[in-house]
TORTOR-840705 format. One record per residue (C-alpha): residue in three letters; x, y, z. Coordinates in steps of 0.2 Angstrom, whole numbers, plus 2048, in hexadecimal, padded with zeros to 3 digits. Example, Ala and Ser with C-alpha at 12.3 -4.5 7.8 and 13.67 -1.06 7.14 Angstrom:
BEGIN
ALA83E7EA827SER8447FB824
***
This chain:
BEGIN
UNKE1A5F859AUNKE165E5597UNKE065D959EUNKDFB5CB59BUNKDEB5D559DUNKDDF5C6592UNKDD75C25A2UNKDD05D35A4UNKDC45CE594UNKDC05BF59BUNKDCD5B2592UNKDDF5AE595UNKDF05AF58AUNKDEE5A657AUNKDFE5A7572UNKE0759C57DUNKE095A958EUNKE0359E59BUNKE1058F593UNKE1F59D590UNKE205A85A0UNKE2059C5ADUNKE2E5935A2UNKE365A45A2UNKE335AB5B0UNKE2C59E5BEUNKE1C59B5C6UNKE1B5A95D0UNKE1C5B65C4UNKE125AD5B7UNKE025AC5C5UNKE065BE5C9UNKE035C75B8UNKDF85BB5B1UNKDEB5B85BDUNKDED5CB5C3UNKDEB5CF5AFUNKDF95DC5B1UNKDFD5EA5A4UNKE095F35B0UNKE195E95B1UNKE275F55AEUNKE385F25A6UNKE425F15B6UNKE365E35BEUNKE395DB5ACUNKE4E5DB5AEUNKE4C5D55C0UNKE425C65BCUNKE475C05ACUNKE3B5C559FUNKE455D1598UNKE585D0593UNKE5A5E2590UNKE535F358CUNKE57602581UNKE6560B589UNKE6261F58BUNKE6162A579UNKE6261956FUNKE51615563UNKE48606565UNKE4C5FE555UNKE5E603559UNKE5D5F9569UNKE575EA561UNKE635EB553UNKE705E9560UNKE665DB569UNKE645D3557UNKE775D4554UNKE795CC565UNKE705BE562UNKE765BA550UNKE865B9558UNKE7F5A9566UNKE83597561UNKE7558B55DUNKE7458356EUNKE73592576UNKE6459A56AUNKE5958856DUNKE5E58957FUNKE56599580UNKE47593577UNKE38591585UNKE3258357BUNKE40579580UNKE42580594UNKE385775A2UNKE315805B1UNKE3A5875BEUNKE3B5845D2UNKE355925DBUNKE4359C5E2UNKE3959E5F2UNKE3958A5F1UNKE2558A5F1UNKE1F57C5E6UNKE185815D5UNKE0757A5D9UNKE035815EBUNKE075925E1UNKDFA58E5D8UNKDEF5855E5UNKDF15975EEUNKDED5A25DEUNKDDD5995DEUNKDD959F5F0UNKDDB5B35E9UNKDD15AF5D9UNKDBE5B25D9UNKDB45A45DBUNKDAE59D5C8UNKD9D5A35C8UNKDA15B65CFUNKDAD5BA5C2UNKDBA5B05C5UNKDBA5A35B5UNKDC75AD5ABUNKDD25AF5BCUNKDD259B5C0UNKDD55965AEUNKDE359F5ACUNKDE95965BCUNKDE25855B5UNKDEC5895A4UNKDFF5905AFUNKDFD57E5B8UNKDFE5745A8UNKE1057D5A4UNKE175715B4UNKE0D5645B5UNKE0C55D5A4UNKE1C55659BUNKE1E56158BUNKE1B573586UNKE0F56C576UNKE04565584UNKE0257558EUNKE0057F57EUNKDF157457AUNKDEC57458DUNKDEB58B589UNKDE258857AUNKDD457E580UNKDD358958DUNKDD3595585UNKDC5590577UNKDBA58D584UNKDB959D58DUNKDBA5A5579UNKDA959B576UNKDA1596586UNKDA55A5595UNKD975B0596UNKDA35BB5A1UNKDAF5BA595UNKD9F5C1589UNKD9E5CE597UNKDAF5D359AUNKDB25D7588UNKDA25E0586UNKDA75EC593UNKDBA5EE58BUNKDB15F2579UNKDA25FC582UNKDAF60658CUNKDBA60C57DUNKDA960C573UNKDA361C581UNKDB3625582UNKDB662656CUNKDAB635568UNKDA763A556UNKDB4648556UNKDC365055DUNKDC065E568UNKDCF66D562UNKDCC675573UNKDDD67757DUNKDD267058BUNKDD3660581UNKDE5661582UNKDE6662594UNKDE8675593UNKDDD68259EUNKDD968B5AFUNKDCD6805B8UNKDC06855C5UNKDB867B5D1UNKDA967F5DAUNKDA66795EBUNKDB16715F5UNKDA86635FCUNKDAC64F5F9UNKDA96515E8UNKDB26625E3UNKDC065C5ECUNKDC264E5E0UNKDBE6575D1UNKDCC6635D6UNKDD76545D9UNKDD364D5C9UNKDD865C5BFUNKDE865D5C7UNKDEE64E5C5UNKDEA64E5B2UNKDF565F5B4UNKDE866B5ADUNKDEB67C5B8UNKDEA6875C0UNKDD867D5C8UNKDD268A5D5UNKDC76815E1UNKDB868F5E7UNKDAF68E5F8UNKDA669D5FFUNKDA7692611UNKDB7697615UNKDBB688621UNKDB367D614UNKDC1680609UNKDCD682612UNKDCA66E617UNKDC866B604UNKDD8673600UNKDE066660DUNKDD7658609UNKDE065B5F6UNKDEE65E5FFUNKDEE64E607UNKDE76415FBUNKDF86495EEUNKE046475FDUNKDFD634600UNKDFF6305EBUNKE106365EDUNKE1562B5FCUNKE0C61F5F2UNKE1A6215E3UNKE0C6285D8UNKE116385D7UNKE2463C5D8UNKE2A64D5E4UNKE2D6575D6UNKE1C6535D1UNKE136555DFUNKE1B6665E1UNKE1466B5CFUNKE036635D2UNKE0066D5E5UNKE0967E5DCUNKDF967D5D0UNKDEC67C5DEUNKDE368E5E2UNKDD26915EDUNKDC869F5EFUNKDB86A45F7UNKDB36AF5E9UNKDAC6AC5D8UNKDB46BB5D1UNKDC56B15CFUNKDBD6A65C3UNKDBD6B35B7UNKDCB6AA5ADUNKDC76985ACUNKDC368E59BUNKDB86835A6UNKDAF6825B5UNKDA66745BDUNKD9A6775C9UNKD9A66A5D8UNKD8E6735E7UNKD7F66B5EFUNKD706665E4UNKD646765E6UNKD5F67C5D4UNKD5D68C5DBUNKD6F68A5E1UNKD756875D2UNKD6D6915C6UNKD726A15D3UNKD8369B5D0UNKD836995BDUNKD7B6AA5BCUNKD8A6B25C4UNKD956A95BAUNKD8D6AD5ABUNKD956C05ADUNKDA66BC5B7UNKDAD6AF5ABUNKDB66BA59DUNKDB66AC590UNKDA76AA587UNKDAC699582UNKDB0693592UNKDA7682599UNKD9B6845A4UNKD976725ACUNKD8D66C5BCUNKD9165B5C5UNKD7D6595C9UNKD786485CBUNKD6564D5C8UNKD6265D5C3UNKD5B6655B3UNKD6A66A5AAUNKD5E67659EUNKD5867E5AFUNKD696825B2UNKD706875A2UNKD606935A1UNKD6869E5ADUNKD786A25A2UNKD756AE592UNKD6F6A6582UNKD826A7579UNKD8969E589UNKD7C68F589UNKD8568557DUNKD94684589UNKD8A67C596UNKD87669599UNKD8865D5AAUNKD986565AEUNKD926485BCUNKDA06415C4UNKD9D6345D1UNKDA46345E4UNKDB16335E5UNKDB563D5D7UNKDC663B5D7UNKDC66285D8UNKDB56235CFUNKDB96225BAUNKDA76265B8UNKDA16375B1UNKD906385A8UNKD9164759AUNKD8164F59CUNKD7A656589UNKD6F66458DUNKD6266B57FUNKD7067957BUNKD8067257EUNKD8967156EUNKD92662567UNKDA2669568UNKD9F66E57DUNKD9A65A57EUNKDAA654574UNKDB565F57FUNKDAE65958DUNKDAD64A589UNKDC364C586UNKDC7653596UNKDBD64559FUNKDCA63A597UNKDDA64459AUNKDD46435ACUNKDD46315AAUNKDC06305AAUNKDB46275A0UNKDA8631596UNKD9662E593UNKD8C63A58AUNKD79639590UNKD6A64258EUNKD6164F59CUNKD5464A5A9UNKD526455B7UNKD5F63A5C0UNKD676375AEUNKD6D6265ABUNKD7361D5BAUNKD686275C8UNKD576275C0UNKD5A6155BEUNKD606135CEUNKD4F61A5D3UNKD446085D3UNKD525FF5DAUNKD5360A5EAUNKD3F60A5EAUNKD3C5F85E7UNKD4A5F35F3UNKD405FD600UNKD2F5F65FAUNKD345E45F9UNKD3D5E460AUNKD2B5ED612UNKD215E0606UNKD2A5D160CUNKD325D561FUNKD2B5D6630UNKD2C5CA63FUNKD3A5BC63EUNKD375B2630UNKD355C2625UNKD415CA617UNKD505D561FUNKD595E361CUNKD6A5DA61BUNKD605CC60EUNKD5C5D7600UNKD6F5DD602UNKD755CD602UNKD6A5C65F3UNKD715D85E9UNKD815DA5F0UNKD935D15ECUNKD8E5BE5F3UNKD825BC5E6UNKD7D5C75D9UNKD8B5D05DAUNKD8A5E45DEUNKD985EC5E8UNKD8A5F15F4UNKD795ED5F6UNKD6B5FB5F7UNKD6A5FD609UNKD7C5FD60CUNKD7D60A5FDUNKD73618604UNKD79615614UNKD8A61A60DUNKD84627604UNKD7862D611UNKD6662A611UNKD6363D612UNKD6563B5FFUNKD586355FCUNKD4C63B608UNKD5364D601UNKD4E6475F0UNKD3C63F5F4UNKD366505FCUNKD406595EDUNKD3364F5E3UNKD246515EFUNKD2263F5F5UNKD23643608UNKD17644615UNKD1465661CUNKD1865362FUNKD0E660633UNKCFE65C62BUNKD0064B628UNKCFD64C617UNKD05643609UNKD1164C5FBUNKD076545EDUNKD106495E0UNKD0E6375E9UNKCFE6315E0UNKCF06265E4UNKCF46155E2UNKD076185E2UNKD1160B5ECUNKD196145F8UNKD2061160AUNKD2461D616UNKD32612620UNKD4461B617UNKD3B62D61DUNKD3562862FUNKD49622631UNKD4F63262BUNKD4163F632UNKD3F637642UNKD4D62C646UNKD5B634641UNKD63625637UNKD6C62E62AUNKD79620624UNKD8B61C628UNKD9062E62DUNKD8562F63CUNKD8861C641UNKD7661763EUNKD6A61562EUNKD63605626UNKD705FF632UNKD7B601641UNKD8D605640UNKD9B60564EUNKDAC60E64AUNKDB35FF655UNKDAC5F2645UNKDB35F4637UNKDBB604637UNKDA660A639UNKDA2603629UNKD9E5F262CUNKD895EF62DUNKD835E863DUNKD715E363FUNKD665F1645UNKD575EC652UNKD4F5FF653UNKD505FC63DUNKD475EA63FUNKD3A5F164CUNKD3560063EUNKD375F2630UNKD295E863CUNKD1D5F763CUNKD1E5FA62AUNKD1C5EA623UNKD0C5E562FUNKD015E6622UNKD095DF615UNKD005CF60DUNKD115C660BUNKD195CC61CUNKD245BF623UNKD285B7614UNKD385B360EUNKD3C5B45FCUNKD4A5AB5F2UNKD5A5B65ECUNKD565B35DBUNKD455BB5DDUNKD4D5CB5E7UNKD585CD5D8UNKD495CE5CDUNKD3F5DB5D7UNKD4D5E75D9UNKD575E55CAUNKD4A5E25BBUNKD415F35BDUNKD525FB5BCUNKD565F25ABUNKD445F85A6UNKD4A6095ABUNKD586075A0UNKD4D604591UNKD42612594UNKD5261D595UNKD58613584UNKD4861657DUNKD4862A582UNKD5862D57AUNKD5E63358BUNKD6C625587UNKD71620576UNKD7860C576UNKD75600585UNKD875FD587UNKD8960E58EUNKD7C60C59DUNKD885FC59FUNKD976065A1UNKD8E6145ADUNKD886055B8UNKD995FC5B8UNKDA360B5BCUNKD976165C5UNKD8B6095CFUNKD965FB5D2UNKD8E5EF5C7UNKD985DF5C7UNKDA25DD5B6UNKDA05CD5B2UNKD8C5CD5AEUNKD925DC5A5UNKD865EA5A9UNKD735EA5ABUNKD6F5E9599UNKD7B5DD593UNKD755D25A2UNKD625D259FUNKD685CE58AUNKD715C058EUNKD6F5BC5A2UNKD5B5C05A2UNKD555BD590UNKD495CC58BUNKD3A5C058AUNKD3F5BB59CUNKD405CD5A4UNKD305D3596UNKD255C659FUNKD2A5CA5B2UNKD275DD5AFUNKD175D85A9UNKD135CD5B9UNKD1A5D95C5UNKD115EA5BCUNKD005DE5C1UNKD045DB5D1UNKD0A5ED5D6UNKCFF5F95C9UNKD066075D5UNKD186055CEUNKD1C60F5BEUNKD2E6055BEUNKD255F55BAUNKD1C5F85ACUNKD275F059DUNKD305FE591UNKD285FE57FUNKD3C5FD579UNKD3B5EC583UNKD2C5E557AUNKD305EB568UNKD425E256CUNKD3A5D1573UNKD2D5D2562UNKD3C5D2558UNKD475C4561UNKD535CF562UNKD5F5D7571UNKD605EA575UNKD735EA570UNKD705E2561UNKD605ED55EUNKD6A5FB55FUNKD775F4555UNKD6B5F2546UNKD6560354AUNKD7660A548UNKD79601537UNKD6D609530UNKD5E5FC534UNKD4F604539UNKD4C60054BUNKD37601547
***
């Protein structure tokens, strides 16, 4: 394999690339593997286009191979050696006879625009054009390198990719090898549940070739449609070319399912994927506990929320250290995101083994602490409520904040999420998280009318997401109906159309309000929904629950859909915000809304804006041995 990948940390080739491969190889294929940032070009695409002149020919040694080529070309006259010098070669025509620079006119169009990720992309297009257009290679070369230099010294993208490509390696490296044979792709998996997200968990394991991976449903219809869906989703990779017959044979030949936990009795690890109902759970793991023969064997739920101690309880004393979270993210078998949950007994070897076989399944690993929601969903808990808040705050009537604003103002045309809050948990079914608020007794009893035990006085709380679900029936995409409409004619059903029975309950939510009807500025949207989830990330910094702010980064990149190039939520209030900046609108915010916990600022976020410093680079000092108090 062969690339150009440079544009993926935010620069472009800066030996010469963008000057020497459309000499080489044309236009065309330069705009292709550069812009794209390619690391997948293969040997036969390399003879066909011209970049390579030969490869190693079956049972012969590299070095051998390029002895011959060596011995080849000691044998070429001068001429013919300076003629091959791309120095010296001018640019191709296009042997589709498109001109060079509509090539690059069009590139452009594909590119993102500058400002949404897209300086790195457009640069390398800016740096391919001077190959052609200007008269010698020395001018191009000197065309790359200022173009370089600049997005070196002046691309806080560039700042950002690279801190994601150091922050990701920095997560996955763990202080120690695990010796296991899991950590060598070896051992009888079991699955749990065969629902969305044991289905991919399955699907995962497979494919990384552990088995046999026995997939467990006591619905006997249930698994039979997750033994298909597995089925399936292999049989479309192999008509895909990513898996070849004889593969795809070996990878279905490992698949087993059963409705009985007794054929678990040999696994080396079981992840547990049913619904979340602690009581659920803990039943589960208690069976466990004296059908799985091998003491040593891992033990793991994918709960998003749960207490991982209250589950691990329910095994015996010697088994507890084999138990820890393993919170994949839907779909698992697509989604590189798996949080490592570290529960009071889980030992360091269960982590680092863990924390292995995520990898071999092609998975980032990040090790975090227990409570509630872990990383990424207890931070995701004041975006969701504030998104709600504000939109009740500020909507109402025809001039007021919508749905489809707050989306817009979070979403990919301006700050930059895949999916902005409403569309999220209309994807993910607003049952969620009307499940999760009565879990936490914050619903109103609708028999007595009285408010859940644990919603205090003085608590900022609106009743609008339970009223859709409770009395509306508005459960998100899969019923066609949630925070908006949805017609299986638009859009393959996914498309959000505007929802009037949604804007009439918005109208009688937000009467009240003292800023109903009034709009409010993207900018300021960002700041009400994102800035207590930074603060949430300090409180969890400041906790321990995770141990550097590049690894919340990395769980809201891959996990949440954070967009790359302000490079996660920390990185983007240390060097987008300024911690003085966010420091000083928590405070105003914790003012105005006493009522909301989220708002008032971290202690971590204080201590770091009285010392002028960053959270990475607090953390950084920390780790060196500087004392963070």
């Amino acid at each position: 394999k062969y690339g150009l990948p440079e544009v993926k940390i935010g620069l472009i080739p800066g030996a010469g690339g963008t000057q020497r491969l459309p000499r080489l190889c044309g236009v065309r294929y330069a705009l292709d593997v550069i812009v794209r940032g390619r690391i997948n070009c293969n040997s036969a695409e390399g003879m066909k286009c011209g970049f390579l002149d030969g490869v190693a020919k079956s049972e012969e040694s590299v070095v051998n191979c390029a002895m011959r080529w060596a011995s080849w070309a000691s044998k070429l006259p001068p001429v013919t050696l300076e003629s091959r010098r791309l120095c010296n070669r001018s640019v191709p025509n296009d042997e589709e006879g498109m001109q060079n620079e509509d090539m690059c006119d069009f590139a452009l169009q594909s590119c993102p625009p500058k400002g949404a990720g897209g300086e790195s992309a457009r640069a390398t297009v800016e740096a391919i054009r001077a190959s052609f257009e200007l008269s010698s290679f020395s001018e191009g070369m000197e065309v790359e390198k200022n173009v370089f230099n600049d997005l070196l010294y002046h691309s806080l993208q560039g700042r950002a990719y690279r801190h994601i490509f150091f922050a990701e390696r920095s997560s996955s490296s763990g202080k120690k090898k695990s010796t296991s044979p899991l950590a060598k792709g070896k051992g009888t998996i079991g699955v749990i549940g065969a629902g969305t997200m044991g289905r991919g968990i399955a699907i995962s394991f497979l494919k990384a070739g552990y088995g046999p991976v026995i997939l467990l449903d006591v619905n006997p219809k249930g698994l039979e449609a997750g033994v298909k869906y597995i089925q399936q989703t292999l049989q479309v990779d192999a008509k895909k070319g990513r898996l070849s017959p004889s593969k795809l044979k070996a990878t279905l030949a490992r698949l087993d399912s059963s409705t009985a936990l007794s054929s678990l009795a040999d696994c080396d690890l079981v992840v547990e994927a049913v619904f979340e109902n602690l009581g659920v759970k803990r039943d589960i793991f208690s069976k466990l506990d004296s059908i799985v023969k091998k003491e040593d064997a891992l033990l793991l739920s994918n709960t998003s929320t749960l207490d991982v101690d209250a589950i691990s309880s329910s095994l015996s004393p010697k088994r507890r250290q084999f138990c820890a979270g393993m919170h994949f993210f839907s779909p698992a078998h697509i989604m590189k995101l798996v949080e490592v949950v570290r529960g009071k007994d889980t030992s360091a070897d269960t982590l680092e083994t863990v924390r292995a076989v995520t990898k071999l399944i092609r998975k980032i690993p990040i090790v975090v602490g227990n409570c509630d929601g872990f990383v990424g969903n207890r931070m995701m808990h004041p975006y969701t409520t504030e998104s709600t808040l504000t939109l009740v705050g500020h909507g109402g009537g025809e001039a007021g904040l919508t749905i489809s604003d707050v989306d817009t103002a979070i979403g990919p045309k301006y700050f930059g999420m895949a999916l902005g809050p409403f569309q999220v948990s209309d994807v993910a079914g607003n049952d969620i998280g009307y499940n999760i608020r009565r879990e936490k007794g914050l619903l109103r009893d609708p028999k007595t009318g009285q408010v859940g035990k644990n919603r205090s006085p003085g608590m900022r709380y609106t009743e609008i997401a339970d009223e859709m679900v409770e009395k509306m029936g508005r459960l998100g995409q899969k019923v066609q109906k949630g925070w908006y409409n949805y017609d299986p004619k638009v859009g393959k059903g996914r498309k959000p159309l505007p929802s009037e029975e949604m804007q009439q309950l918005l109208d009688k939510y937000s009467k009240d309000s003292p800023s109903r009807s009034t709009k409010l500025e993207k900018d300021e949207i960002v700041k009400m929904v994102l800035f207590p989830l930074v603060n949430e990330g300090f409180k969890i910094l400041e906790e321990g629950i995770a141990s550097d702010p590049s690894d919340i980064d990395i769980i809201y990149l891959y996990g949440y859909g954070w967009p790359a190039y302000r490079g996660g939520p920390m990185f983007w209030a240390d060097n987008e915000v300024g911690l003085p900046v966010l420091l000083e609108k928590l405070e105003e915010l914790h003012t105005m809304h006493p009522g909301s916990e989220y708002f008032r600022p971290s202690e971590l976020l204080k201590d770091c804006v009285k010392k002028g410093l960053g959270v990475q680079e607090y953390f950084r000092q920390s780790k060196s041995g500087v004392s963070k108090l």
